[in-house]
C-alpha positions in Angstrom: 0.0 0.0 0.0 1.2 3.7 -0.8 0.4 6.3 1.5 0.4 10.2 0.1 2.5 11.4 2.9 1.5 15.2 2.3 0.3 16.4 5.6 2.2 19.7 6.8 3.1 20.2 10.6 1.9 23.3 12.3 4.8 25.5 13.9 5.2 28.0 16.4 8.3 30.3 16.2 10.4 31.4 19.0 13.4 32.4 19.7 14.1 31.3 23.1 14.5 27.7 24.8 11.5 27.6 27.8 11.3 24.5 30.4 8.7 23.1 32.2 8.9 21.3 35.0 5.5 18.6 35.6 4.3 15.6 37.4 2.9 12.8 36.0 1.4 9.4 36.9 1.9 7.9 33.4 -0.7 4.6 32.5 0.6 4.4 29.3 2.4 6.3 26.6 4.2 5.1 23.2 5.6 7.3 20.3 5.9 4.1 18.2 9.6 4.1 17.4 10.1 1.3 18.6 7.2 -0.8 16.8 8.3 -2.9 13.4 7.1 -0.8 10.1 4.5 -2.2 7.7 1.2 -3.2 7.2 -0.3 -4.8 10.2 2.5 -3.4 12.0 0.3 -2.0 14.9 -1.7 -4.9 16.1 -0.3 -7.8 18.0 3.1 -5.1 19.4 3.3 -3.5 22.8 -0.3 -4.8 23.7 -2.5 -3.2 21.1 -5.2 -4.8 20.0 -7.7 -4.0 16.8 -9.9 -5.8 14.1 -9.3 -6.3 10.6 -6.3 -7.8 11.0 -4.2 -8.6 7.9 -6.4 -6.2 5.8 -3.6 -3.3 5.8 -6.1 -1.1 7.0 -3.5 0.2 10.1 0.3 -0.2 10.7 2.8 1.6 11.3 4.8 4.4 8.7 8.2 5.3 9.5 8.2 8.8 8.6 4.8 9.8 7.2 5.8 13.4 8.3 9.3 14.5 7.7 10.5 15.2 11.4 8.2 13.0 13.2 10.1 9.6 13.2 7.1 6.4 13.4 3.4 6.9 13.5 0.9 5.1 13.5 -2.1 5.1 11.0 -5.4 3.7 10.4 -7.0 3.6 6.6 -5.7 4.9 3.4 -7.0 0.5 1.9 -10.6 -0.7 1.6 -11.3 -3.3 4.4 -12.6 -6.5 3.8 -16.5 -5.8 1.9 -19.1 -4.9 4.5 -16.8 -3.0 7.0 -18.6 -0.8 8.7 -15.8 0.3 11.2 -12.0 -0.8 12.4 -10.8 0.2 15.3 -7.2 -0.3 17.2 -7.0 -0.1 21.1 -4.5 -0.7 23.8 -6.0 -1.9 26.9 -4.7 -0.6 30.1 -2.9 -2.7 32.0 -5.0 -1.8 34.8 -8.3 -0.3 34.4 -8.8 3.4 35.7 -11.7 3.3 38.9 -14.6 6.1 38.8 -12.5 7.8 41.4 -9.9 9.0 39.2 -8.9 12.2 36.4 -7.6 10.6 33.3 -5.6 12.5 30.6 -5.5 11.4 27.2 -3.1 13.0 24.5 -2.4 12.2 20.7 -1.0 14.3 17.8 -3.2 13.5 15.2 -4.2 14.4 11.1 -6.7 13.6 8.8 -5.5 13.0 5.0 -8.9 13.4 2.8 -9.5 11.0 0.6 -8.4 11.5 -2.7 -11.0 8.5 -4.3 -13.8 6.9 -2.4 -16.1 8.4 0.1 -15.8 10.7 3.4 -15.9 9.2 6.4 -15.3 9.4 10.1 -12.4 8.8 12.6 -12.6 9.1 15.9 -11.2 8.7 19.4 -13.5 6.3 21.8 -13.6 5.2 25.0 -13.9 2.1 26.3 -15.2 1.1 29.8 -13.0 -2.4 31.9 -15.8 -4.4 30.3 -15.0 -3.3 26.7 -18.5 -1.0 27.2 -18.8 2.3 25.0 -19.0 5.2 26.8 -17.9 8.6 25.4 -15.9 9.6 21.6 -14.4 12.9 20.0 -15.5 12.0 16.4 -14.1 14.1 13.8 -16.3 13.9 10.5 -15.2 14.6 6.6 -18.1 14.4 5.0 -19.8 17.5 3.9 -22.6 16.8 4.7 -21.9 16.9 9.0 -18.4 18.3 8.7 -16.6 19.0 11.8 -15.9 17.6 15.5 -19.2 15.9 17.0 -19.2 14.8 21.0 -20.6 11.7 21.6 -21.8 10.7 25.0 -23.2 6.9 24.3 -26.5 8.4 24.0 -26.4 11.4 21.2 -23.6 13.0 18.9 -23.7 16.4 19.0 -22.0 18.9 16.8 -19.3 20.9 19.0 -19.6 23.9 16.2 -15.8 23.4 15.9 -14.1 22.3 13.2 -10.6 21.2 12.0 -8.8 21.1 8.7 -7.1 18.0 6.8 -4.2 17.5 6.3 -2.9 19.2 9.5 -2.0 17.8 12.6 -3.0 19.2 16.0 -2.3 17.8 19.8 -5.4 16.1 20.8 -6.0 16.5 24.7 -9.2 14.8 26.8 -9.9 15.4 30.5 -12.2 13.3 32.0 -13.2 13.6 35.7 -14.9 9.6 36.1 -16.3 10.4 39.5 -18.0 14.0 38.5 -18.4 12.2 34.5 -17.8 15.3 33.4 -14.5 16.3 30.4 -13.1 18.7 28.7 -11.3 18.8 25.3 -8.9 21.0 23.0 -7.2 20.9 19.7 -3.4 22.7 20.3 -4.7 24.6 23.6 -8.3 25.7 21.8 -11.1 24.4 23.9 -13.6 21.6 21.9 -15.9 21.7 24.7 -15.3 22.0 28.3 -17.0 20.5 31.0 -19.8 18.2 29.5 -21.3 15.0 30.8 -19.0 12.5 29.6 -21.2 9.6 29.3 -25.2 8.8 29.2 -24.6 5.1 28.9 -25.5 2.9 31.7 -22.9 0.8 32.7 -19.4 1.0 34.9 -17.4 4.3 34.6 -14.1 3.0 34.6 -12.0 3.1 31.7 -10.6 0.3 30.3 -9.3 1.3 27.0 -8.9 4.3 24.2 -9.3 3.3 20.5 -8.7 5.0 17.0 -11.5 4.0 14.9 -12.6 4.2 11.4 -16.4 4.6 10.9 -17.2 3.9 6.9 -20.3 6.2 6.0 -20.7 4.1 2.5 -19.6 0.6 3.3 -19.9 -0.3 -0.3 -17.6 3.3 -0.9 -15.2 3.8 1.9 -12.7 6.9 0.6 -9.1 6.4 1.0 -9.0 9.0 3.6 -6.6 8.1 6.8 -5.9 8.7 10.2 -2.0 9.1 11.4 -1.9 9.0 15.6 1.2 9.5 17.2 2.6 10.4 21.1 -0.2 8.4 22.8 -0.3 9.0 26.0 -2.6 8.5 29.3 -2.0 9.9 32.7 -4.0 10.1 36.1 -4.2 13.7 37.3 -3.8 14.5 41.0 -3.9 10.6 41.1 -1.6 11.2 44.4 -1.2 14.1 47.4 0.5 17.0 46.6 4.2 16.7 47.0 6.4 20.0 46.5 7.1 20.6 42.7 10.8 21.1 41.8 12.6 23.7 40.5 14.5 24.0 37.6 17.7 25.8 38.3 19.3 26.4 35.0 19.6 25.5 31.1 22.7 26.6 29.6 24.6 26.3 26.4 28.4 24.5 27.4 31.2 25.8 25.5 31.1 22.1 23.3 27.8 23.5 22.3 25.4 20.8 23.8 23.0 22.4 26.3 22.9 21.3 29.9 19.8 21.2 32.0 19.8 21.2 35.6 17.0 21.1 38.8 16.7 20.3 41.9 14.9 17.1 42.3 12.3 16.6 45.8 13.2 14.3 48.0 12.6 10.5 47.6 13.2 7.9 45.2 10.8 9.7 41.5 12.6 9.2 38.5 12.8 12.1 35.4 12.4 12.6 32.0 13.9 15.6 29.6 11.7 15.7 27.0 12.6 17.8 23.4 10.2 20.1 21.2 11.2 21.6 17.9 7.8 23.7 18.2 6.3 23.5 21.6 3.6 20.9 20.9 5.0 18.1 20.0 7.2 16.8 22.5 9.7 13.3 21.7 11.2 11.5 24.2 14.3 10.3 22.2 17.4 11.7 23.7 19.8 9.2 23.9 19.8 8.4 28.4 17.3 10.6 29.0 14.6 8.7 30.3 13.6 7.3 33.4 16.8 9.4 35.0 16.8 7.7 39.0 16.9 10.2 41.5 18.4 9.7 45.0 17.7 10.9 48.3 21.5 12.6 48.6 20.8 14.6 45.2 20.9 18.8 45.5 21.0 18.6 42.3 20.6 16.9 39.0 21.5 17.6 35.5 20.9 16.2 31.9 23.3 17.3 28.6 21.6 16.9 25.1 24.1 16.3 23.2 22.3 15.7 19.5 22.3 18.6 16.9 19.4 20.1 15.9 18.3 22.2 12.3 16.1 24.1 13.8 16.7 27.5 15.6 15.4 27.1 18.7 14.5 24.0 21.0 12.4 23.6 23.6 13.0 21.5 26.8 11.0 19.8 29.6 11.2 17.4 32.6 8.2 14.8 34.0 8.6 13.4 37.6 7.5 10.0 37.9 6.5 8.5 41.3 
């Protein structure tokens, strides 16, 4: 199969490097690099799961985007006749309970098809029982163009829209206990605070999944989905424990930049994460994950020594309990 890989990447120009310093109770995140390439690539690696297996109708691209590295996708072939959606999901390893705030974040585009109908991709949730409970559905067709909110009971336009062939950081809040979320494209709100779901079962979450919904089943478009940095996090999933401070990034006279900060007390590990842009953030650096703090630490420090083309990069580093 032979993807058009002529999506552009959104940027943001600046001319300084800015860290941020957060804290994060990861459940799961992937940026795919380190998934085979091909057809069929996605299923069956690092626990996802999906149907239409052996269709290429998902996989993995190793550089759909110049810049990006891996991504996933999911469409661009005709499934088997009478398809009338595909989906991919990784199951948590542990469900989320009603008590918890879940973040979800993807980078995300849409290529439009270019033969075939319009159709509709969306991110769904999934309760521990594999029950539907909420999606962001993001529609092609011009009929109901735009992003619709589905709560298990009614889609409802969110009067937002999006463009194709862009791609945006996708970023769902959802409060189980209060089922209530939130959503934005890039830091624009979707919708904020709506009842997350009307359907009447458990509100845990089990699972998120990129799905394919084929409005013609007997014309489904060559239109496709490219996910990438999928993440899910529990928010203030713990007590709060003083945040800690970034004391310095500098530029050494070698020329790789040094970033230093004063880690809390106790045994969290770190990540420096990279940007090129401010949105999409990698977590590539060659020994820069998981970083092991120690009790006897003032201070720690990370070098980055790769090159980069562009101008300006930006820099930030995730505590993990």
């Amino acid at each position: 199969m032979s993807i058009d890989h002529s999506m552009t990447l959104r940027l943001f120009v600046g001319l300084l490097c800015s860290v941020i310093s957060t804290f994060a109770s990861e459940l799961y995140s992937t940026d795919f690099s380190d998934f085979p390439v091909g057809e069929d690539q996605l299923v069956g690696h690092d626990g996802w799961e999906g149907t239409n297996i052996g269709q290429g109708v998902h996989g993995i691209d190793a550089e759909a985007i110049a810049g990006i590295g891996q991504s996933a996708y999911l469409g661009a072939a005709p499934p088997s006749p009478g398809t009338e959606a595909v989906s991919v999901f990784r199951p948590l390893a542990s469900p989320v309970t009603s008590e918890a705030v879940v973040e979800f974040q993807t980078v995300f585009g849409i290529a439009a098809s270019t033969q075939g109908g319009e159709d509709i991709f969306t991110f769904t949730f999934y309760n521990a029982d594999d029950d539907y409970l909420a999606a962001i559905q993001f529609d092609t067709t011009l009929l109901d163009y735009g992003i619709w909110q589905d709560d298990g009971s009614e889609a409802v336009h969110t009067g937002e829209s999006f463009e194709m062939d862009v791609l945006y950081l996708l970023t769902v809040t959802i409060d189980l206990s209060a089922n209530r979320w939130s959503a934005d494209l890039d830091g624009l709100p979707i919708f904020t605070d709506a009842d997350f779901t009307r359907s009447d079962v458990d509100k845990t979450l089990g699972s998120v999944a990129a799905e394919w919904i084929l409005v013609d089943v007997n014309n489904p478009g060559d239109n496709w989905l490219l996910f990438d940095d999928w993440s899910l996090e529990l928010v203030n999933a713990s007590p709060p424990i003083p945040p800690f401070a970034i004391s310095s990034i500098a530029r050494l006279p070698t020329g790789e930049t040094q970033i230093t900060w004063e880690p809390v007390e106790g045994t969290a590990t770190y990540r420096v994460q990279h940007s090129e842009d401010g949105i999409l953030w990698r977590s590539d650096l060659p020994g820069a994950d998981r970083i092991p703090g120690t009790d006897s630490e003032t201070s720690m420090s990370f070098v980055d020594e790769t090159v980069s083309n562009r101008s300006v990069r930006f820099y930030r580093v995730q505590r993990f309990e």
